[in-house]
C-alpha positions in Angstrom: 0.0 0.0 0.0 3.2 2.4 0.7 4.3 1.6 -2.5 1.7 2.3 -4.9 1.0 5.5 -2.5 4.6 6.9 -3.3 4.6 5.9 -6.9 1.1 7.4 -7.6 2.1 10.9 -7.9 -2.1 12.1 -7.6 -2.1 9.6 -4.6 0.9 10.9 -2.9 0.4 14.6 -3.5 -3.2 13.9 -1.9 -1.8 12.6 0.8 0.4 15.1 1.6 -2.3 18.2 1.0 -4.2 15.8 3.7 -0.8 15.4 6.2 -0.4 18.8 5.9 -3.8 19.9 7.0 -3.2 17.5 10.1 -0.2 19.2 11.1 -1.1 22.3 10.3 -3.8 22.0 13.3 -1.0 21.1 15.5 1.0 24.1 14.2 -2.2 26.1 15.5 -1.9 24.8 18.9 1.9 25.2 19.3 1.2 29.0 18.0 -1.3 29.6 20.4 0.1 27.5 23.2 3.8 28.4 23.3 4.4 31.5 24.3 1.8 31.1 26.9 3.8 28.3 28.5 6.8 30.6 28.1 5.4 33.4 29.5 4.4 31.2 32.9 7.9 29.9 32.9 9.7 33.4 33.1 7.0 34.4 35.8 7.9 31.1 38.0 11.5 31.9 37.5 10.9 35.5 38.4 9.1 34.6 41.4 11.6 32.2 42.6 14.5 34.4 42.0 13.0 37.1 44.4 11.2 34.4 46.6 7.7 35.5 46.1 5.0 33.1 46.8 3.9 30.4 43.9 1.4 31.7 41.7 -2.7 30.4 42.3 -2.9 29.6 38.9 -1.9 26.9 37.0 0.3 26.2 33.7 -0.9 27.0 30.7 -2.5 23.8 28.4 0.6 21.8 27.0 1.4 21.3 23.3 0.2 17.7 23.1 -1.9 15.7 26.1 -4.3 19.1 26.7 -7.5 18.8 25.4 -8.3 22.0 23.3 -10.9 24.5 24.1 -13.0 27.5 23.2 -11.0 30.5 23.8 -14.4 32.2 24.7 -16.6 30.3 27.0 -14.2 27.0 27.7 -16.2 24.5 25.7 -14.1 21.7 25.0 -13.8 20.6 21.5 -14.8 17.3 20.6 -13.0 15.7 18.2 -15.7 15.8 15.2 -15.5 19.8 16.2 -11.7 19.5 15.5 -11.4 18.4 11.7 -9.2 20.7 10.2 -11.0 23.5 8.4 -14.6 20.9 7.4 -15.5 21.7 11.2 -14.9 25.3 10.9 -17.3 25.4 7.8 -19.4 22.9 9.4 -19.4 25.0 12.4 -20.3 28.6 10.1 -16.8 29.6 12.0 -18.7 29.7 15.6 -18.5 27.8 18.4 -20.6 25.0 19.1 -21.7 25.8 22.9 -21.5 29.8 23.2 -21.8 31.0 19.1 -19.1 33.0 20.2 -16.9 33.5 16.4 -14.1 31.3 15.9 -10.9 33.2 14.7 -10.3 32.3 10.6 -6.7 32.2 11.2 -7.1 28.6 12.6 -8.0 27.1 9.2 -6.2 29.5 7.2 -3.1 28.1 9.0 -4.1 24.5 8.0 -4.8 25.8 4.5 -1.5 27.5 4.4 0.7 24.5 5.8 -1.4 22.2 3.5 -0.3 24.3 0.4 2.9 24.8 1.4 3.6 20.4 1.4 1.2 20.3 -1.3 3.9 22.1 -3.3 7.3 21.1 -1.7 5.9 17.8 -2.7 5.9 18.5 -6.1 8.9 20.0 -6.4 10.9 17.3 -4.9 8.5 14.3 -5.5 8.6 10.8 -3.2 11.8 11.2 -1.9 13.7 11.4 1.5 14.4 14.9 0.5 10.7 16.0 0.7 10.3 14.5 4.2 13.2 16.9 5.4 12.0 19.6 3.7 8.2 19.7 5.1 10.1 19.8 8.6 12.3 23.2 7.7 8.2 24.0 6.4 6.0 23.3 9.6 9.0 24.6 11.3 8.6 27.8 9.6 4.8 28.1 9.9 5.0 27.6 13.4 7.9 30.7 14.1 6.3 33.2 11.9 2.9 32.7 13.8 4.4 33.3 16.7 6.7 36.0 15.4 3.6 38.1 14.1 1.4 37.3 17.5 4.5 38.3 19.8 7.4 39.4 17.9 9.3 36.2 19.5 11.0 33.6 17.9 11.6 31.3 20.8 15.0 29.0 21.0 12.9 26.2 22.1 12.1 26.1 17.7 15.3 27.8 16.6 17.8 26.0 18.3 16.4 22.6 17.5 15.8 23.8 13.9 19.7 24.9 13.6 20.4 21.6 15.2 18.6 19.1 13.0 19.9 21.0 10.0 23.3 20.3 10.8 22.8 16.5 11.7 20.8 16.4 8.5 23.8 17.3 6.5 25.5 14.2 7.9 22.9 12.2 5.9 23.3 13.7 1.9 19.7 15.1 2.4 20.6 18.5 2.3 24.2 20.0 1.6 27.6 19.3 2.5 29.0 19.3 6.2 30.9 22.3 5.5 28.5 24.0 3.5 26.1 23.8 6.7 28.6 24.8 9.7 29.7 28.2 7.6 26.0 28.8 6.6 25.1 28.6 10.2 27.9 30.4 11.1 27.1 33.0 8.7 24.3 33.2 8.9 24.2 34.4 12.4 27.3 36.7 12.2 25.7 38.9 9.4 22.7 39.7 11.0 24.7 40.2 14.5 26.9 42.4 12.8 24.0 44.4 11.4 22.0 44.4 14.9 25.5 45.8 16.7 26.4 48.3 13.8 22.9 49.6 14.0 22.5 50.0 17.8 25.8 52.1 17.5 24.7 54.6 15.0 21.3 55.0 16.3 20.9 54.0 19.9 18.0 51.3 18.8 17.6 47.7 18.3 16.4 46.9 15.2 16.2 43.4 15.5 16.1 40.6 18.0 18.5 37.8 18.7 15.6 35.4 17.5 16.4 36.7 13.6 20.2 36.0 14.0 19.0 32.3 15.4 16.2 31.7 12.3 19.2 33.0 9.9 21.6 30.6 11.4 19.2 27.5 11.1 18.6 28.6 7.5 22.4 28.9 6.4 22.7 25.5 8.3 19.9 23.5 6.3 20.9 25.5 2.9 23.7 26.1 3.1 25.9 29.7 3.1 25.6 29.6 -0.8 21.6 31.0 -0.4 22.1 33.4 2.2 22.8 36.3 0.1 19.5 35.3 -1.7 17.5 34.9 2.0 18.3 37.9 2.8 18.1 39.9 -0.7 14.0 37.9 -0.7 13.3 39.1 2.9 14.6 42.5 3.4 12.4 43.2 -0.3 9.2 41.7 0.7 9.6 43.4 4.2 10.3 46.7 2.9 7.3 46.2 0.3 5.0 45.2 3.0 5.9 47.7 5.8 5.6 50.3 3.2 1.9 49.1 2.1 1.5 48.9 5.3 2.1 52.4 6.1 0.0 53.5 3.0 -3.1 51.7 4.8 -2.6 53.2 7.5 -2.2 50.2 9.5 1.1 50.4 10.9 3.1 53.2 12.5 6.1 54.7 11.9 8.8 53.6 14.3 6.8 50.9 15.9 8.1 47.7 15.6 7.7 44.9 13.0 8.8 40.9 13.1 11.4 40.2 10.8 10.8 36.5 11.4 7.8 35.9 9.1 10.0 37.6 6.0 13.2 35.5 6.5 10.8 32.0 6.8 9.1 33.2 3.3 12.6 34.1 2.1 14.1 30.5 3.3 11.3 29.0 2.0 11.3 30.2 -1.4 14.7 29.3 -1.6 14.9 26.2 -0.6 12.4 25.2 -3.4 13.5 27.7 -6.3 16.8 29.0 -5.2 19.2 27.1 -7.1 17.5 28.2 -10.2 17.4 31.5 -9.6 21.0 31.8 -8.6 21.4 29.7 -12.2 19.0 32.1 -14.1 20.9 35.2 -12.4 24.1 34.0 -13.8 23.2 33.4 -17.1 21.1 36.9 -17.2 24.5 38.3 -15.9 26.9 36.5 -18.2 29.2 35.5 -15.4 
């Protein structure tokens, strides 16, 4: 039955749209859940460190064995409630117990991590390759969701991310040992140096250490061949979206903006398309 799923190319792309839905509602729930937990953490460590009392409260719901609920009223959500995105049409995008509305970002997250395999998929086909590659994905869902919500980017996903992309160039999957270790390396010196060399000329931050971490993971899984093209993709589409942005009317300027979301698109991108378009470049630009 494995077989004739990975050979069927219709068959396995379906499968994958399908997988991806299914972890995109975990993606949800590690979005949501997270930097909650976090957040309690820091207080209990806080309170220790000056020896308050123990908080009345509880910890927040954990990533896996908690049961998930209305954010509204507290209904918990059957499982027939929690099919990703059929119960949220199902549903008319309310909850079942208090009507209360149900945010649209839950199964526009599913969507968008579905999409996202769908086309890694075919890029790469039924190979080992794929499987690594819809990791760097959810992994890059999950820290630009939280990067938008809180302007976080926590090293409970970085560090592991920088980490498996190392060990993964042990295994051929991705690129060379050495290729990896400088991309990483790289990768996190560059945008260092830019935080530093900023914060002396102006007396701001203009980034957090979360960026240099995401940047590191990327040169690691990539490579420090595509981080010129990372950072070339994510400092346009940031500067074309804070400036639309600041046409609408939606944004301030000088008030902060995550970087997080614009480097995972940037990564992304080119770890599907990049070694084309480093090939396409060089044959525009007779090199």
């Amino acid at each position: 039955m494995f077989t004739e799923l990975f050979h069927n190319a219709p068959l396995f792309l379906t499968g994958v749209f399908l997988f991806g839905l299914l972890i995109g509602s975990f993606l949800n729930v590690v979005i949501l859940r997270l930097p909650a937990r976090l957040e309690y953490d820091w207080k209990c460590q806080c309170r220790e460190l000056l020896e308050l009392p123990e908080s009345e409260t509880g910890p927040p719901p954990d990533l896996v064995w908690s049961s998930s609920r209305c954010t509204h009223c507290g209904h918990v959500i059957r499982p027939w409630e929690n099919i990703p995105v059929i119960s949220y049409v199902l549903l008319g995008g309310k909850c079942s117990a208090c009507k209360s509305r149900i945010s649209p970002r839950y199964p526009l997250v599913e969507l968008l991590t579905a999409v996202l395999f769908l086309v890694t998929a075919w890029q790469f086909g039924a190979t080992w390759h794929t499987a690594a590659a819809l990791l760097l994905t959810a992994f890059l869902v999950a820290l630009s969701g939280i990067d938008i919500d809180h302007q976080l980017l926590p090293d409970q996903l970085t560090v592991p991310l920088l980490w498996i992309g190392l060990a993964f160039t042990l295994t051929g999957l991705t690129v060379s040992p050495a290729s990896g270790i400088i991309g990483a390396l790289a990768g996190y010196l560059s945008l260092w140096s830019v935080y530093h060399l900023f914060r002396m000329l102006t007396g701001k931050e203009g980034m957090g250490y979360g960026d240099f971490k995401l940047l590191g993971a990327l040169g690691a899984w990539m490579g420090w061949q595509m981080l010129p093209l990372v950072i070339l993709f994510s400092s346009l589409v940031g500067a074309v979206v804070g400036v639309t942005l600041l046409i609408l009317k939606r944004h301030k300027g000088g008030q902060a903006m995550p970087f997080g979301p614009y480097l995972a698109a940037a990564g992304w991108l080119a770890l599907l398309w990049g070694e084309d378009m480093i090939e396409l470049y060089i044959q525009a630009s007779g090199l």
